[in-house]
C-alpha positions as CSV (number, residue, x, y, z in Angstrom):
1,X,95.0,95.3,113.0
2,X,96.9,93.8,109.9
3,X,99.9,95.2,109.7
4,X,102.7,95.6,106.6
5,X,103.6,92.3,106.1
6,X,99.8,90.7,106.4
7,X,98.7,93.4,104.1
8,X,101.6,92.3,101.4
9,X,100.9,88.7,101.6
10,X,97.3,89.6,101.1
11,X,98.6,91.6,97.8
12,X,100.4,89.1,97.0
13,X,97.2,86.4,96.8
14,X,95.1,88.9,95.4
15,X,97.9,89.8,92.3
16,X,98.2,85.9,91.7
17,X,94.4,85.7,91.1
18,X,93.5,88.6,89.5
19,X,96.4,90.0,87.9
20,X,95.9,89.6,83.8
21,X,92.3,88.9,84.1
22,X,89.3,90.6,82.4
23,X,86.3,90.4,85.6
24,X,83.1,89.2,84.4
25,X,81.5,90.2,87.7
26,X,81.6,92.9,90.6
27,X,79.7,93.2,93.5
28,X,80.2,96.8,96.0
29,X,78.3,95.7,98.6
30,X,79.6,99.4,100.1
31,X,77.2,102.7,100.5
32,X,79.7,104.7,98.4
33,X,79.9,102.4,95.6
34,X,76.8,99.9,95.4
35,X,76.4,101.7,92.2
36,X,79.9,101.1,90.4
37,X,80.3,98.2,87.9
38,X,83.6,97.3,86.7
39,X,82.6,94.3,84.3
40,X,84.6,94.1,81.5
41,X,87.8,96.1,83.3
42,X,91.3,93.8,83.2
43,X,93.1,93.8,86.8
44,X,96.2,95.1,85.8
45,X,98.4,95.2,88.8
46,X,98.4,95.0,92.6
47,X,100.4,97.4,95.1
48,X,100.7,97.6,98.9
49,X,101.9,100.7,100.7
50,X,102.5,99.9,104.4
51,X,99.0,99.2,105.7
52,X,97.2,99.9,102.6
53,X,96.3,98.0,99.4
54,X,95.0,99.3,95.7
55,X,93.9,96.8,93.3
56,X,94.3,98.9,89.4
57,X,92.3,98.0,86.8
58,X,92.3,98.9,82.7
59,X,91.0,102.6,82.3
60,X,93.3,103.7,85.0
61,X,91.3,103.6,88.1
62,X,92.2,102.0,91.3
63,X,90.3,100.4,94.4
64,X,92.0,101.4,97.9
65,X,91.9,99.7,101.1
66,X,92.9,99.6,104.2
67,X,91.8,96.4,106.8
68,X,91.4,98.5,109.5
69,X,91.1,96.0,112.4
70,X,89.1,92.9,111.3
71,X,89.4,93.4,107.3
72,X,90.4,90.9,104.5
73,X,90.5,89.9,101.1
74,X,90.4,85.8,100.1
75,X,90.7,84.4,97.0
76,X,88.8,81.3,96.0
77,X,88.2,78.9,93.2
78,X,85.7,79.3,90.5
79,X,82.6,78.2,92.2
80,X,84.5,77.6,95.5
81,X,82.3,78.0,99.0
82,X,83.3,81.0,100.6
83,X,85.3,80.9,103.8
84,X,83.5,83.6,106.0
85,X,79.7,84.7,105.7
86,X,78.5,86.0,103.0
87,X,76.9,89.2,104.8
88,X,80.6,89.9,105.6
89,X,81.1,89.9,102.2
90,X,81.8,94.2,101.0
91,X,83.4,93.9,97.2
92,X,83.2,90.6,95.6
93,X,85.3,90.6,92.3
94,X,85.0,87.7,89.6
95,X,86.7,86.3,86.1
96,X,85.9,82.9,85.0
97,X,88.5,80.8,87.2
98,X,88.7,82.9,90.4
99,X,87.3,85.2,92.8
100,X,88.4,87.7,95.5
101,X,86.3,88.7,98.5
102,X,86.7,91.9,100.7
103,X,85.5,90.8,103.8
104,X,84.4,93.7,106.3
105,X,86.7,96.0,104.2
106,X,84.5,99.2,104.9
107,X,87.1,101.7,104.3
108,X,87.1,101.6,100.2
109,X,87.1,104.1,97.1
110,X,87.7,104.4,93.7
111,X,89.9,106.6,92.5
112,X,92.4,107.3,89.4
113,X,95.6,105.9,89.5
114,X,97.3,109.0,89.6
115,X,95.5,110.0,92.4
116,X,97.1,107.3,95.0
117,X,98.8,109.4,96.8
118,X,96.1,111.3,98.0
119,X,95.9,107.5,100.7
120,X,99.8,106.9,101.0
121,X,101.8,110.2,100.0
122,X,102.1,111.5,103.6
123,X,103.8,107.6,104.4
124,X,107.1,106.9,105.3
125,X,109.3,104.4,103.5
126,X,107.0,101.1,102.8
127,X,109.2,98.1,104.9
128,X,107.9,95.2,102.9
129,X,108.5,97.0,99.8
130,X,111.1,95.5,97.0
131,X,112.5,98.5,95.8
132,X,113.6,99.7,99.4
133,X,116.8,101.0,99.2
134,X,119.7,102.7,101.3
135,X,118.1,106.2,101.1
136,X,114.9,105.1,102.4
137,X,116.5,103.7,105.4
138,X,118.1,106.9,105.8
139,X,114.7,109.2,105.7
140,X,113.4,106.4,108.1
141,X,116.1,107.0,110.7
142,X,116.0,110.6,109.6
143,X,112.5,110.8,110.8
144,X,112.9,108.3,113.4
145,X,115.4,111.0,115.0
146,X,113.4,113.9,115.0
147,X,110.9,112.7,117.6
148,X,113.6,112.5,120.2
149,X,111.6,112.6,123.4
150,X,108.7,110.4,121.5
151,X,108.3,107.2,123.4
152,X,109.9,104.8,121.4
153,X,106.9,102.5,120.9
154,X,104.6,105.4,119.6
155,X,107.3,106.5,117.6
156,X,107.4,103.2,115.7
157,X,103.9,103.2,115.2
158,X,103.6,105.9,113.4
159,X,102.9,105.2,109.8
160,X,104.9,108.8,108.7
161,X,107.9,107.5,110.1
162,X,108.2,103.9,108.1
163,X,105.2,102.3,106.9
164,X,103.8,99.0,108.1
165,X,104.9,98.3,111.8
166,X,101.4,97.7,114.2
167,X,101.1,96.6,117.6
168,X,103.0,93.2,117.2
169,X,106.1,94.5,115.5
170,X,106.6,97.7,118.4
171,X,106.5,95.4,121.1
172,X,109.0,93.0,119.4
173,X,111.5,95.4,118.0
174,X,111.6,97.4,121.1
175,X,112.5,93.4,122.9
176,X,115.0,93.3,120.2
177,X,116.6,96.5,121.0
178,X,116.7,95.3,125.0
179,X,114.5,98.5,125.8
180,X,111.1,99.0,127.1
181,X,108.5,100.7,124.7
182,X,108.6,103.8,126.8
183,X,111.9,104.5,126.5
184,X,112.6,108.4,124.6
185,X,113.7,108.0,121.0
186,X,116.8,109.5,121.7
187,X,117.9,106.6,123.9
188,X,118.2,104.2,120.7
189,X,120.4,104.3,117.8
190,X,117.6,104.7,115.4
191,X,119.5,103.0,112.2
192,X,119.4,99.7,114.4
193,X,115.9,100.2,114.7
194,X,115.2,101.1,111.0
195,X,117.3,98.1,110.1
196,X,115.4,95.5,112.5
197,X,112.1,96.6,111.8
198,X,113.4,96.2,107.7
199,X,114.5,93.0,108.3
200,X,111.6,91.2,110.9
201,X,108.7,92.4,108.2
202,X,110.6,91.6,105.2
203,X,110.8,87.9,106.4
204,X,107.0,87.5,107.3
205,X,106.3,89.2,103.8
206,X,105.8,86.0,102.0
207,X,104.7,83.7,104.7
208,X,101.1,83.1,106.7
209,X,102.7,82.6,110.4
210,X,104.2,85.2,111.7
211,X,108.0,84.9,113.9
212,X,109.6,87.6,115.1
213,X,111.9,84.6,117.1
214,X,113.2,82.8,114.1
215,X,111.1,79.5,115.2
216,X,108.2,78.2,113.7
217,X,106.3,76.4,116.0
218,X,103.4,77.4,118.4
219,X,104.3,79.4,121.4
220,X,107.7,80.0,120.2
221,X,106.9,82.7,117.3
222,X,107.1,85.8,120.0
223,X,109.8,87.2,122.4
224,X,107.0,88.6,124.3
225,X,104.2,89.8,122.4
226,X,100.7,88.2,124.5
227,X,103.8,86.0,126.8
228,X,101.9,87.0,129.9
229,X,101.4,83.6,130.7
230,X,104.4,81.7,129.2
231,X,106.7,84.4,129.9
232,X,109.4,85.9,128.5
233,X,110.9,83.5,125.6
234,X,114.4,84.3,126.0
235,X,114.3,84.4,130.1
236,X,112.0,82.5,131.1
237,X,111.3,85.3,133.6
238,X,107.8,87.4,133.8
239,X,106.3,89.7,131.2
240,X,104.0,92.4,132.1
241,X,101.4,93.7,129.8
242,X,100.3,98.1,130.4
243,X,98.7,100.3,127.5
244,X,100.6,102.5,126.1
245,X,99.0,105.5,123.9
246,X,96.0,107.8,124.7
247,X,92.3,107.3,123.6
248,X,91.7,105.4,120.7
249,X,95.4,105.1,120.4
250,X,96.1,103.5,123.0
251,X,97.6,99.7,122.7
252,X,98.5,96.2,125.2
253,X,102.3,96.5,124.9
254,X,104.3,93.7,126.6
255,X,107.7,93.8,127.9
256,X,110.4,91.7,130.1
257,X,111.7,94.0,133.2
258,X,114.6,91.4,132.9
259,X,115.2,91.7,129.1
260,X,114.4,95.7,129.2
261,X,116.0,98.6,130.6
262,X,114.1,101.9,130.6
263,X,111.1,103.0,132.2
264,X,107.7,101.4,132.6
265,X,104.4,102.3,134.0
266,X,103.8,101.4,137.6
């Protein structure tokens, strides 16, 4: 699944090629909105919320998204080839010099601006977001602490804690912090963690390949995260993969036994 920092790179393409423009042509290729038309609407701005993404448009309505697992939106040139298949294609949006493309983006709506909330009020503090400031890190830890016998990697996965942090960012914050995922919340000094987690997405934000290591070159750009073959970056020594959640929620989480103190399944 995408996660904050995908999602506001991806707002970030999306406001450069929309933003200021009047669309000449729309497309829902989605049950709940074959029958909308937003021809002649401006795209006025672009926001991101964690995970989630609303184009606005003149008139005050917005279009939410969320990627879900295999989701995206591409921008192209005027008469450019697409880059996927066209039967992928869900919401195609066009003005004379550029188009984007939702690509198996089936969770969509339409909705007033006003109304945003109603997809990202129950959030915690956006990480990627510019405006953060010193009070959301608080409300983060704040609600960070009050899940103290959470395990810390489901803990950082939820969305009403801070906004933005999927399955690559727990395993390698919880590295970071030299403690397995499973480790109880009130083992860690949560503002550390509030503070990492800021810092790791806000410097993928604006860039397509992802490091949580500081190096940008292949098999270097993860402590551990899918290391089960190369092992652990910083040891050398083995990483083990287990699941971690229940159900549906459940998720590969990597770890170093060397690197990581706490407990681990068997």
């Amino acid at each position: 699944m995408p996660e904050g920092d995908t999602v506001f790179l991806t707002g970030e393409r999306l406001r450069r090629a929309l933003a200021g423009h009047t669309l000449t042509r729309t497309d829902f290729r989605h049950p709940a909105l074959a029958t909308r038309d937003l021809r002649g609407h401006e795209v006025t701005a672009v926001r991101t919320v964690g995970k989630h993404l609303f184009l606005r448009f003149s008139g005050s309505l917005s279009l939410h998204s969320h990627l879900m697992m295999d989701g995206s939106w591409r921008t192209f040139r005027s008469g450019q080839r697409w880059s996927m298949p066209g039967h992928h294609a869900r919401v195609v949006l066009t003005h004379p010099t550029a188009e984007a493309v939702g690509f198996r983006v089936h969770d969509l709506a339409l909705l007033p601006t006003a109304e945003e909330s109603r997809f990202v009020g129950h959030l915690g503090p956006d990480l990627c977001s510019p405006d953060w400031t010193a009070l959301d890190a608080a409300r983060a830890a704040d609600a960070l602490r009050a899940r103290p016998g959470a395990e810390l990697g489901e803990a950082l996965l939820d969305q009403r804690v801070m906004a933005g942090i999927g399955n690559v960012y727990k395993t390698e914050i919880c590295f970071l912090l030299r403690v397995t995922p499973w480790t109880a919340v009130a083992g860690i000094d949560a503002e550390r963690a509030v503070d990492l987690a800021r810092r790791l997405l806000v410097a993928n934000a604006r860039r397509s390949r992802r490091s949580t290591t500081g190096y940008d070159v292949p098999g270097r750009r993860a402590w551990v995260y899918e290391r089960t073959r190369q092992g652990c970056l910083r040891c050398g020594g083995p990483v083990r993969v287990a699941s971690q959640g229940e159900g549906t929620w459940a998720r590969p989480t990597w770890y170093c036994p060397r690197c990581q103190s706490g407990p681990a399944p068997e």
